[in-house]
Backbone as CSV, one residue per row, in Angstrom:
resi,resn,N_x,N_y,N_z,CA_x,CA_y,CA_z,C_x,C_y,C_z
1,UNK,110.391,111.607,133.024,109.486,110.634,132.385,109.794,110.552,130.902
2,UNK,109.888,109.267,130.451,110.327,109.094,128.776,108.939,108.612,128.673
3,UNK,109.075,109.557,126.911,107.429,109.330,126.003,108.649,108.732,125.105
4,UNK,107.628,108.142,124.590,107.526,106.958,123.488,108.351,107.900,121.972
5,UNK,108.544,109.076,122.017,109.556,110.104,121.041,110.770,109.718,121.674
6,UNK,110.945,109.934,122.930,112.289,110.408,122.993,112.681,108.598,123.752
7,UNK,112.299,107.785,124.156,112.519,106.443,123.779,112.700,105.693,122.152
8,UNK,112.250,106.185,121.336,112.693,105.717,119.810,113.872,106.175,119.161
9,UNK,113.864,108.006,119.477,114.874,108.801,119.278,116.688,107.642,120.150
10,UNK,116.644,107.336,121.141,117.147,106.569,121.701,117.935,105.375,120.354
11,UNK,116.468,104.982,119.963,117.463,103.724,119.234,117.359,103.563,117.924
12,UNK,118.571,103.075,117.563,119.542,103.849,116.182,118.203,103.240,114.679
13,UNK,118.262,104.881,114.223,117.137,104.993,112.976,118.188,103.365,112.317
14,UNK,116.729,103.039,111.444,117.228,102.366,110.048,117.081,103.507,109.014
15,UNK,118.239,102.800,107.916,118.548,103.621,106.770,117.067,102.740,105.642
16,UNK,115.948,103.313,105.161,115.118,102.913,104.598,114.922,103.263,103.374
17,UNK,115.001,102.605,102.255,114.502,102.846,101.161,113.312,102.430,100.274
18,UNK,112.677,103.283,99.803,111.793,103.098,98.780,111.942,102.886,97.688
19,UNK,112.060,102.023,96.388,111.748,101.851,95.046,110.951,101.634,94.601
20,UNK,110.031,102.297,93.640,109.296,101.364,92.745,109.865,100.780,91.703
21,UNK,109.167,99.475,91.522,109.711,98.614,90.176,109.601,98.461,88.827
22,UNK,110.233,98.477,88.122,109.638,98.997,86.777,110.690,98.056,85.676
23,UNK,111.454,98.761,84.919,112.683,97.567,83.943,114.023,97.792,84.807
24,UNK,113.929,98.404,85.377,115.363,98.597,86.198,115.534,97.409,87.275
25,UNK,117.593,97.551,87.175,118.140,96.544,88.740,119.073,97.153,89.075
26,UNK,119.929,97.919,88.625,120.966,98.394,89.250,120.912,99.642,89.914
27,UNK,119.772,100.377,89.039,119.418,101.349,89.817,118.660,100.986,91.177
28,UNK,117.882,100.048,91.305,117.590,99.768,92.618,118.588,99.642,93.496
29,UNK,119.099,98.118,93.330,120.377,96.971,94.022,121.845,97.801,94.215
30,UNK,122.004,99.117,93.500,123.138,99.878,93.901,123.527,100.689,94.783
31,UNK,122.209,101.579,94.501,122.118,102.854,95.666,121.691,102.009,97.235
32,UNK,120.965,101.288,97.103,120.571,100.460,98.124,121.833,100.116,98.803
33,UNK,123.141,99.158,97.870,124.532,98.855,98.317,125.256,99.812,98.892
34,UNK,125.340,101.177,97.665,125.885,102.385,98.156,125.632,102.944,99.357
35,UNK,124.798,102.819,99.769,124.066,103.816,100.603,123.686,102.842,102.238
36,UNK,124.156,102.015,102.128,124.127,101.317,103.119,122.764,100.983,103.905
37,UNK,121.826,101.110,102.626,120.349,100.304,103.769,120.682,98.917,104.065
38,UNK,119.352,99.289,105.370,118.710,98.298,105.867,118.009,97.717,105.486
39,UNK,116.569,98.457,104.883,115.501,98.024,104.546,115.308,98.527,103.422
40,UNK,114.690,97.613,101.971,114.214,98.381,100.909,112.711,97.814,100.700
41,UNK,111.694,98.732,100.520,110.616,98.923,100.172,110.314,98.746,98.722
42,UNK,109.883,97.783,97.822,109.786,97.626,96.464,108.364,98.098,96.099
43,UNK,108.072,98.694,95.738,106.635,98.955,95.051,106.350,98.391,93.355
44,UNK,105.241,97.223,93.830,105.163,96.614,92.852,103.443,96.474,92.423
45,UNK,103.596,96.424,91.277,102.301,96.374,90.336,101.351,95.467,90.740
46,UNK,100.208,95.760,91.430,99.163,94.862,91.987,98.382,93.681,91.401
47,UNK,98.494,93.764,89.824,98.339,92.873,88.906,99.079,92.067,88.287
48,UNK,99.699,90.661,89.339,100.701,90.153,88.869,100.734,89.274,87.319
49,UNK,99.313,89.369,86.728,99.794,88.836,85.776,99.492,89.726,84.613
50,UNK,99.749,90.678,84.450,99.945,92.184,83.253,101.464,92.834,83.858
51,UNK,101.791,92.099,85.173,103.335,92.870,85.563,104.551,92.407,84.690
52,UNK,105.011,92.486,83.683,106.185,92.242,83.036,107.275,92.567,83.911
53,UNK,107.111,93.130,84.708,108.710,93.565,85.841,109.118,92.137,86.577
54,UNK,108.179,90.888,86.474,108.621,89.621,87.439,109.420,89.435,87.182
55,UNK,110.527,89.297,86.711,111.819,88.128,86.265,112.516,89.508,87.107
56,UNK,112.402,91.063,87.182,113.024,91.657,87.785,112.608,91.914,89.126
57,UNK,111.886,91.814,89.221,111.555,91.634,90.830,112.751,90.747,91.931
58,UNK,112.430,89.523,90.959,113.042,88.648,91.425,114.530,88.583,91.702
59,UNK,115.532,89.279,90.798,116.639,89.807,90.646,116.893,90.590,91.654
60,UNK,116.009,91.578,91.466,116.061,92.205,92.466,116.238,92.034,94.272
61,UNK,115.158,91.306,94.489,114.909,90.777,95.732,116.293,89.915,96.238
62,UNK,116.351,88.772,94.978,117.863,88.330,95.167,118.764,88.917,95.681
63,UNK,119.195,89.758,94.998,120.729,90.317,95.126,120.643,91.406,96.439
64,UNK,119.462,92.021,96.729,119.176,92.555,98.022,119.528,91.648,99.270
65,UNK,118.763,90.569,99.112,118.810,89.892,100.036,120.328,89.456,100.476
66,UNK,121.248,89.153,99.434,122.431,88.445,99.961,123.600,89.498,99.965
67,UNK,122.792,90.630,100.067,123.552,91.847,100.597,123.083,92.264,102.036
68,UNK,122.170,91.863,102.432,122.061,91.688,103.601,120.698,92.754,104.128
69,UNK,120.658,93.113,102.911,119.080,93.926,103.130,118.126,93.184,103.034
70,UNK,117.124,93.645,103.944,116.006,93.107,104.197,114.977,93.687,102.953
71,UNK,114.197,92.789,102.126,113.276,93.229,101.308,111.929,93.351,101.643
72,UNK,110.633,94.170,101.644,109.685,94.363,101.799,108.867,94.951,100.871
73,UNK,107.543,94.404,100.488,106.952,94.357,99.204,105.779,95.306,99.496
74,UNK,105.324,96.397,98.606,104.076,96.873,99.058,103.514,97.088,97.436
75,UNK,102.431,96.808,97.640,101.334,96.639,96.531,100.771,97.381,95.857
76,UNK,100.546,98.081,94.877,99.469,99.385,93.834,99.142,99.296,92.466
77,UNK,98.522,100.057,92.635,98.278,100.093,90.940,99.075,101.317,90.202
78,UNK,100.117,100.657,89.396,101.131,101.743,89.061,100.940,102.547,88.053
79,UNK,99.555,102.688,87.697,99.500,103.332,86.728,98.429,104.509,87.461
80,UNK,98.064,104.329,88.762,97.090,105.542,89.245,98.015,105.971,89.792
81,UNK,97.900,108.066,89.872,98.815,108.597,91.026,98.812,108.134,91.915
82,UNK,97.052,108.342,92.468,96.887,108.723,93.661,96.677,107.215,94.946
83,UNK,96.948,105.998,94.021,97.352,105.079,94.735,98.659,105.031,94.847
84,UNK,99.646,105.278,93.802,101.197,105.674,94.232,101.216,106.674,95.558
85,UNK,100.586,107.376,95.682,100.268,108.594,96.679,100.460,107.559,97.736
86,UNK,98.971,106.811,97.868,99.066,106.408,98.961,99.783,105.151,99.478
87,UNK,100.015,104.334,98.381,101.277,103.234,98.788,102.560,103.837,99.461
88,UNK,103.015,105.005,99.016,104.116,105.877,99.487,103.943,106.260,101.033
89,UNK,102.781,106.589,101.277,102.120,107.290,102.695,102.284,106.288,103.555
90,UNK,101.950,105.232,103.118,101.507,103.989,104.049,103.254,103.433,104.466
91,UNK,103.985,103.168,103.580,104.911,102.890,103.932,105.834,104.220,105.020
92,UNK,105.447,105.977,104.638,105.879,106.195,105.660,105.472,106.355,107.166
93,UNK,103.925,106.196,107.498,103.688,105.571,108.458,104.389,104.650,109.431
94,UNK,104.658,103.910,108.614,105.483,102.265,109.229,106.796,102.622,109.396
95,UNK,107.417,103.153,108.842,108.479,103.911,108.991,109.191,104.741,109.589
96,UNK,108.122,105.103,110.048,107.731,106.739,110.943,109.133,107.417,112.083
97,UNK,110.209,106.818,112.434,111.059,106.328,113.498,112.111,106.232,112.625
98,UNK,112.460,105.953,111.598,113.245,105.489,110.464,113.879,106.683,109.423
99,UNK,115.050,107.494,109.100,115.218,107.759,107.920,115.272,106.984,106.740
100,UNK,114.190,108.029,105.651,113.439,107.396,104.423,113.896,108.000,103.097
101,UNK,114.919,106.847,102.574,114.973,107.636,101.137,114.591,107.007,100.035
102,UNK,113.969,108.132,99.123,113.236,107.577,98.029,113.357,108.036,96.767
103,UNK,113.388,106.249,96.026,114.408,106.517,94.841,113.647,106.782,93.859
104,UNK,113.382,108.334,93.037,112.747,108.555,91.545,112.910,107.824,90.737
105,UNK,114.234,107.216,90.275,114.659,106.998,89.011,114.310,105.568,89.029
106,UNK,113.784,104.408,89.866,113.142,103.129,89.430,112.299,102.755,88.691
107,UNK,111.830,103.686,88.651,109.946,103.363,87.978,109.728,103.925,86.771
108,UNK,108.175,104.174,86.452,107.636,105.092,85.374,107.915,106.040,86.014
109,UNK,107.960,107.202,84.895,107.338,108.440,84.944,106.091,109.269,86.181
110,UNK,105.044,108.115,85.722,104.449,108.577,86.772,104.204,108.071,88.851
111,UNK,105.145,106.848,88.544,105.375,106.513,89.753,106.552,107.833,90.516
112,UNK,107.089,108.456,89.477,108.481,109.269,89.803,107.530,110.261,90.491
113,UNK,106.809,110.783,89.508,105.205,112.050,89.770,105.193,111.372,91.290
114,UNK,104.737,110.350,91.396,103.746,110.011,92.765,104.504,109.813,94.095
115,UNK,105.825,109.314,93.954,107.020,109.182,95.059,107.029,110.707,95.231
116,UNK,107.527,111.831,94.429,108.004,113.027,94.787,106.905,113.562,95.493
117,UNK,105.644,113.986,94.897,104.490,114.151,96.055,104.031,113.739,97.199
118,UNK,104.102,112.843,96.855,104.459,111.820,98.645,105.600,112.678,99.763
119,UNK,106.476,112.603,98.882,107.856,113.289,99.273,107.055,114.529,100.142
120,UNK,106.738,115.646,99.672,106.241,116.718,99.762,105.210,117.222,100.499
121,UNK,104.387,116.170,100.284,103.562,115.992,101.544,103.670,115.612,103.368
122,UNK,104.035,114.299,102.775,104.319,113.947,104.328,105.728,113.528,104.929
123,UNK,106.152,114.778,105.069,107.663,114.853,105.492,107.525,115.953,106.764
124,UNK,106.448,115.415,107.535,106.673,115.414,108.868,107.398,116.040,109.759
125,UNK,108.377,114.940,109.625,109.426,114.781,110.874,110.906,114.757,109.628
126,UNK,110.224,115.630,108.498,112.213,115.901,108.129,112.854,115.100,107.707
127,UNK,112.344,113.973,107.695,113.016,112.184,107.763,112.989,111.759,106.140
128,UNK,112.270,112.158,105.143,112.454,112.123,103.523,113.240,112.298,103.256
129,UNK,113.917,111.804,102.175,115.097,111.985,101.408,115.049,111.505,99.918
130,UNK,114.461,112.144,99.104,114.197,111.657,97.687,115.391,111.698,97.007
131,UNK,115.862,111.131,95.772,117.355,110.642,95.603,117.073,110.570,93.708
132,UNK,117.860,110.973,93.143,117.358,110.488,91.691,118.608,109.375,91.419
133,UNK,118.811,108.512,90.529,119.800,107.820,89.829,119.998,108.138,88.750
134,UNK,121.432,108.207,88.486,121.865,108.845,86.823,122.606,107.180,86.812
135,UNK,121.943,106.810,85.667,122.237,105.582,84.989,123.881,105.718,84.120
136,UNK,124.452,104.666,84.135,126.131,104.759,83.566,125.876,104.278,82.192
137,UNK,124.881,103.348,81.984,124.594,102.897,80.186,123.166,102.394,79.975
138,UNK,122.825,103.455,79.181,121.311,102.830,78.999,121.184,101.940,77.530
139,UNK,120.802,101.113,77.468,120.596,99.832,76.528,119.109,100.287,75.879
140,UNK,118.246,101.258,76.402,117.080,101.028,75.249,116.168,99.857,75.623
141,UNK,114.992,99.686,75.459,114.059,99.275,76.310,113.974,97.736,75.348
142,UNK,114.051,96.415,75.939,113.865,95.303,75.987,113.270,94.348,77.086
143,UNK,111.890,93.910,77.062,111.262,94.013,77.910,112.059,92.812,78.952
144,UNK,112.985,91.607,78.257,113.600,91.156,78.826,115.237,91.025,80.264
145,UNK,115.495,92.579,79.202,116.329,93.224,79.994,116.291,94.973,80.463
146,UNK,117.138,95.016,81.413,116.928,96.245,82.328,117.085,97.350,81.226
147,UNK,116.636,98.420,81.250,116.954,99.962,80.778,118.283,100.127,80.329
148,UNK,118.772,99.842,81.768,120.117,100.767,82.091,121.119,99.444,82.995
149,UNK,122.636,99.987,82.802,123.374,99.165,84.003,124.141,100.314,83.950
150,UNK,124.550,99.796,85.509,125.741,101.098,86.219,124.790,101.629,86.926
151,UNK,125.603,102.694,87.891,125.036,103.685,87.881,126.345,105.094,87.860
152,UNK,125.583,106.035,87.540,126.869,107.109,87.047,127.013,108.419,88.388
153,UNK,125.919,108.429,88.598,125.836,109.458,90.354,124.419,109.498,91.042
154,UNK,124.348,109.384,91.852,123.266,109.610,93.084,122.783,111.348,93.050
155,UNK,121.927,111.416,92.868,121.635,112.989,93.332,120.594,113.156,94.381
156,UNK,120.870,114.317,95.202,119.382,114.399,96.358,118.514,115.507,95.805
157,UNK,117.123,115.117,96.405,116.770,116.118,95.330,115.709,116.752,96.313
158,UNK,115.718,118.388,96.474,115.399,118.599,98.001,113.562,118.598,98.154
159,UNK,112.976,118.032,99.169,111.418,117.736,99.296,110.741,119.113,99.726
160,UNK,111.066,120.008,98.561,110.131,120.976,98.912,108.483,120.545,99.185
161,UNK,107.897,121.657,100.317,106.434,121.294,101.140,105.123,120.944,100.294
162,UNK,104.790,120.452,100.085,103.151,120.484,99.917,101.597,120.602,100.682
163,UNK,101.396,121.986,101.039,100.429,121.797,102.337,99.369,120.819,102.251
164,UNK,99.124,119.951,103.138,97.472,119.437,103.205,96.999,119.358,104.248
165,UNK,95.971,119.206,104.507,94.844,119.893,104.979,94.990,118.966,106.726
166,UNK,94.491,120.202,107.642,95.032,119.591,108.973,93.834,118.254,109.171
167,UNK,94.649,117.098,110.496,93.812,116.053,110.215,92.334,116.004,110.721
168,UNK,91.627,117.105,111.143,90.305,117.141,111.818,89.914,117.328,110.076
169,UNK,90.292,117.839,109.480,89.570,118.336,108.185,89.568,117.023,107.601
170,UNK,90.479,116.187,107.584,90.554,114.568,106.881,89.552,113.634,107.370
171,UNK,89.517,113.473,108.239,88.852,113.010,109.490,87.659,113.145,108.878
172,UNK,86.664,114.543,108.733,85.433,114.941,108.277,85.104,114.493,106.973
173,UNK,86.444,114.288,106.125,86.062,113.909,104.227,86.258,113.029,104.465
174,UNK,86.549,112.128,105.558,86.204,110.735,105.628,84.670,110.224,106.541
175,UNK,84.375,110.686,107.097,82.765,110.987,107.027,81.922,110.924,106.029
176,UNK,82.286,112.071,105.487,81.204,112.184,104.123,81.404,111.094,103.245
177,UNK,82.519,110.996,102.619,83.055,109.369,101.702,82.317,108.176,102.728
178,UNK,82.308,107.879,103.497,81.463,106.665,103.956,80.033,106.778,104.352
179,UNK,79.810,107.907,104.016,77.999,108.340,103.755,78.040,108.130,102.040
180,UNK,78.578,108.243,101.413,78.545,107.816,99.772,78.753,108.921,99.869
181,UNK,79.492,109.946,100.030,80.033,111.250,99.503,79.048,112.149,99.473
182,UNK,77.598,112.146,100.541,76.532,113.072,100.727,76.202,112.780,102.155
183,UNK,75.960,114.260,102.583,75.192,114.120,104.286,74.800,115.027,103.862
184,UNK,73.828,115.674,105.342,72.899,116.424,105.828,73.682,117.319,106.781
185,UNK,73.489,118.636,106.650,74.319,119.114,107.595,73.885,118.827,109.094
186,UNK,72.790,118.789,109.320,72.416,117.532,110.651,73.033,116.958,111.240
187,UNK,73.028,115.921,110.292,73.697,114.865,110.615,75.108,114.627,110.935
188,UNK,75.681,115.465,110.008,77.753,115.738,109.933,77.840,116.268,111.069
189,UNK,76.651,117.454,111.539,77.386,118.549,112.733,76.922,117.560,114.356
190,UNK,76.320,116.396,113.996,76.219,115.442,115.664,77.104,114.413,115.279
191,UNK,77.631,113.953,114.263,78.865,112.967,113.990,80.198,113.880,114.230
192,UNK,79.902,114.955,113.750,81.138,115.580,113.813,81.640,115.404,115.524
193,UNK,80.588,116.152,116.378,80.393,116.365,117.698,80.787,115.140,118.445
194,UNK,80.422,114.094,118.150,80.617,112.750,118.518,81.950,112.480,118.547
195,UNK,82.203,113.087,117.431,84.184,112.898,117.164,85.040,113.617,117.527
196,UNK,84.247,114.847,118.124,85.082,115.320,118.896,85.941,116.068,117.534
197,UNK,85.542,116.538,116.361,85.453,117.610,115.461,84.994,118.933,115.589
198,UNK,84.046,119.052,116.409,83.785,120.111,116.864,83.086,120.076,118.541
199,UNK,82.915,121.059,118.632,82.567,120.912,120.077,82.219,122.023,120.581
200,UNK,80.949,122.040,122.015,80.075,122.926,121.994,80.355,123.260,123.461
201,UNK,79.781,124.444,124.190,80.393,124.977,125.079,79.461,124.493,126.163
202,UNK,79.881,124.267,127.377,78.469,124.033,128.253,77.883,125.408,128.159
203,UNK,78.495,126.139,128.475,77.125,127.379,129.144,76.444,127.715,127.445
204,UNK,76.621,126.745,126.213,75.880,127.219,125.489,75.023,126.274,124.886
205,UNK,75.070,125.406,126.073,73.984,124.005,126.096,72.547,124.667,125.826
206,UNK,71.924,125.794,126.192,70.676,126.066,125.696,70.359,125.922,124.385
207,UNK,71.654,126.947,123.718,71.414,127.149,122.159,72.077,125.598,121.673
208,UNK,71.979,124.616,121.799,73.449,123.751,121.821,73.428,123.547,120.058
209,UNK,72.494,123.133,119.511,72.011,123.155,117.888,72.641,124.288,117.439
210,UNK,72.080,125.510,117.303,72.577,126.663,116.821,74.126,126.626,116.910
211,UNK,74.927,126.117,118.030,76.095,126.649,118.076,76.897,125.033,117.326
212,UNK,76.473,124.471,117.393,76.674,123.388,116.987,77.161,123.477,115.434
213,UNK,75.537,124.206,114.543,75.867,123.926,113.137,76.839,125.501,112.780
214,UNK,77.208,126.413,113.642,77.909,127.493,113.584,79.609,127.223,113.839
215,UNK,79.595,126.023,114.616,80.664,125.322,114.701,81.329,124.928,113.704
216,UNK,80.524,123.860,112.804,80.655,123.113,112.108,80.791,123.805,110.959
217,UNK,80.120,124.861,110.531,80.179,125.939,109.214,81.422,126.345,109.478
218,UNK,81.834,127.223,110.603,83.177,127.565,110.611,84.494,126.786,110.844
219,UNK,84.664,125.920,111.360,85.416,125.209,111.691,85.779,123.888,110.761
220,UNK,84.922,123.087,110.070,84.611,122.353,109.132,84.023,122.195,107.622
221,UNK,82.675,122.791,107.507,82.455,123.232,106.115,83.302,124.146,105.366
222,UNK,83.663,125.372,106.081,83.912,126.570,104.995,85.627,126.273,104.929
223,UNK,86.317,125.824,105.903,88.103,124.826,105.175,87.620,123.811,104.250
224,UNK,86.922,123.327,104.137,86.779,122.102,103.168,86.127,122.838,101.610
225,UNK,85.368,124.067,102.226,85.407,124.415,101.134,86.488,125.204,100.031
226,UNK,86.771,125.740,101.124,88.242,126.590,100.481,89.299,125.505,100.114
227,UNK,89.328,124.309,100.494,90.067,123.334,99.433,89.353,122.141,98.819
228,UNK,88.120,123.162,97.908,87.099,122.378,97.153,87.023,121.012,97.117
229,UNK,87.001,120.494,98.529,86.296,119.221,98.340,85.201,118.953,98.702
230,UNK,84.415,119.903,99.004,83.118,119.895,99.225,82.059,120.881,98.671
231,UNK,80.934,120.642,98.601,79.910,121.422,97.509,78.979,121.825,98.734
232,UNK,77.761,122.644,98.938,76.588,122.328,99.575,75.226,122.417,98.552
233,UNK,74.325,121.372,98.814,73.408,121.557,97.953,71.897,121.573,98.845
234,UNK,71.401,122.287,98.237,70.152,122.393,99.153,68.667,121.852,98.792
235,UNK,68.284,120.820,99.330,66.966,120.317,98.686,66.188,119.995,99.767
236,UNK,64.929,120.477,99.159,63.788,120.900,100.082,64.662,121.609,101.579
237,UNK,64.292,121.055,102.422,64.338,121.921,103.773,65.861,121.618,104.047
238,UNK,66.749,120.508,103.607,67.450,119.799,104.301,69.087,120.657,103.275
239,UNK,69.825,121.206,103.663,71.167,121.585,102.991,72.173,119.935,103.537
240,UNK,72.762,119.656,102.216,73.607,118.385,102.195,74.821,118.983,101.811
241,UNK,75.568,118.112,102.226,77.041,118.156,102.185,77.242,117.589,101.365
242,UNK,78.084,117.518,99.840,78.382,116.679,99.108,79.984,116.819,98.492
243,UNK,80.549,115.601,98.790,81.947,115.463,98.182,82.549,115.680,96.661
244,UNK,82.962,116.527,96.268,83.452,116.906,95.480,84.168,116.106,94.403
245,UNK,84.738,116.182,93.115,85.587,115.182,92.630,87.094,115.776,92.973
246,UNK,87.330,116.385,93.390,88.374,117.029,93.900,88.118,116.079,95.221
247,UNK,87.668,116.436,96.372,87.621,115.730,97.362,87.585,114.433,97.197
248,UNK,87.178,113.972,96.081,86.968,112.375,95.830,88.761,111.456,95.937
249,UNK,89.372,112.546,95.058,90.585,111.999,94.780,91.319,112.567,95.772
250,UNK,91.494,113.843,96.220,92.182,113.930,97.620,91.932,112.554,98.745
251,UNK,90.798,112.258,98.833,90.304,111.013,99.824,90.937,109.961,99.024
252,UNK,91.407,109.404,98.033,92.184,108.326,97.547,93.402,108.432,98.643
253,UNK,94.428,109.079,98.787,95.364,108.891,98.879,95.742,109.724,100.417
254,UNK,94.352,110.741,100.829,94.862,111.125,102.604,94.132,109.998,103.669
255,UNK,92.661,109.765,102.946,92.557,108.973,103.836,92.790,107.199,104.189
């Protein structure tokens, strides 16, 4: 019997790349040539009219295209990580089937920050490949023209791990974030239950409450607490769950 792995495994990966866009073209449009993609992924500034990168976009997209790569546009705000985070995520989702390499040297600084963490995180299935560009002449910044032309060498640059948190634990800080970042432990430990987050034993259907919020303390509260995204606060009778600013911004970009 073929599963849907070893049917994909079957048919031949695309070579995929990521850039974000920034004053650069050759560093995009080269390694892309070099390297023989298929597909390049542009990450571009969600505010097209504060984006000064248009006239390179466009260049860009051009000269991709009549190289025979396919261009594909994904959207952020390039000045937050943790939407770089997750523009990065999302594209490897879609990808998922595909070797993915992703180029540091396109962007800012902190898009470089937000590709490599990405990198680090969700590399799965092994399939990342972060890449820097060493530019052949840099020209000094003119907002009309690129950085740099040439390029002088490709480097790989290896995606050491970044643990995060398994997905029943995501799952739950996405709970709380769509309660406004407060519940009741009540309430979390029969949503949780519902979701099949935790789960209670028949033969301990008598106690089923008790084992329920003992569930949920161990299995759910006290991991979330140990990666402080969650607080408990207790008022009057009722102990609440409340999302953290740590958890706030982890939930930007896992869930």
């Amino acid at each position: 019997m073929h599963t849907i792995d070893t049917i994909m495994a079957k048919i031949a990966k695309l070579r995929v790349q990521i850039a974000p866009i920034g004053y650069e073209i050759d560093r995009v449009v080269l390694p892309a040539k070099q390297e023989k993609a298929d597909k390049v992924w542009i990450l571009i500034h969600e505010n097209k009219s504060e984006d000064k990168a248009g006239p390179f976009i466009t260049k860009i997209t051009n000269q991709l295209e009549k190289l025979g790569i396919e261009v594909v546009s994904e959207y952020h705000n390039r000045r937050d990580l943790f939407q770089i985070i997750r523009a990065v995520k999302n594209i490897i989702e879609k990808e998922n089937y595909n070797d993915i390499y992703i180029n540091l040297a396109s962007g800012s600084k902190i898009q470089a920050i937000g590709t490599m963490m990405a990198c680090m995180m969700f590399n799965d299935n092994s399939n990342i490949h972060p890449f820097y560009v060493e530019a052949k002449n840099y020209q000094g910044f003119d907002a009309k023209k690129p950085l740099s032309t040439g390029i002088k060498e490709i480097k790989n640059v290896p995606p050491y791990s970044i643990k995060i948190p398994e997905q029943k634990l995501i799952d739950a800080l996405k709970i709380i974030k769509e309660k406004n970042g407060k519940i009741t432990k009540k309430r979390m430990a029969e949503i949780a239950e519902k979701n099949n987050l935790i789960s209670v034993n028949p033969r301990d259907e008598n106690n089923r409450s008790i084992v329920r919020f003992t569930s949920l303390e161990k299995n759910i509260i006290k991991p979330l607490e140990k990666w402080q995204f969650i607080e408990i606060e207790k008022i009057g009778k009722n102990r609440w769950i409340k999302i953290t600013q740590e958890g706030q911004n982890a939930s930007e970009f896992l869930i």
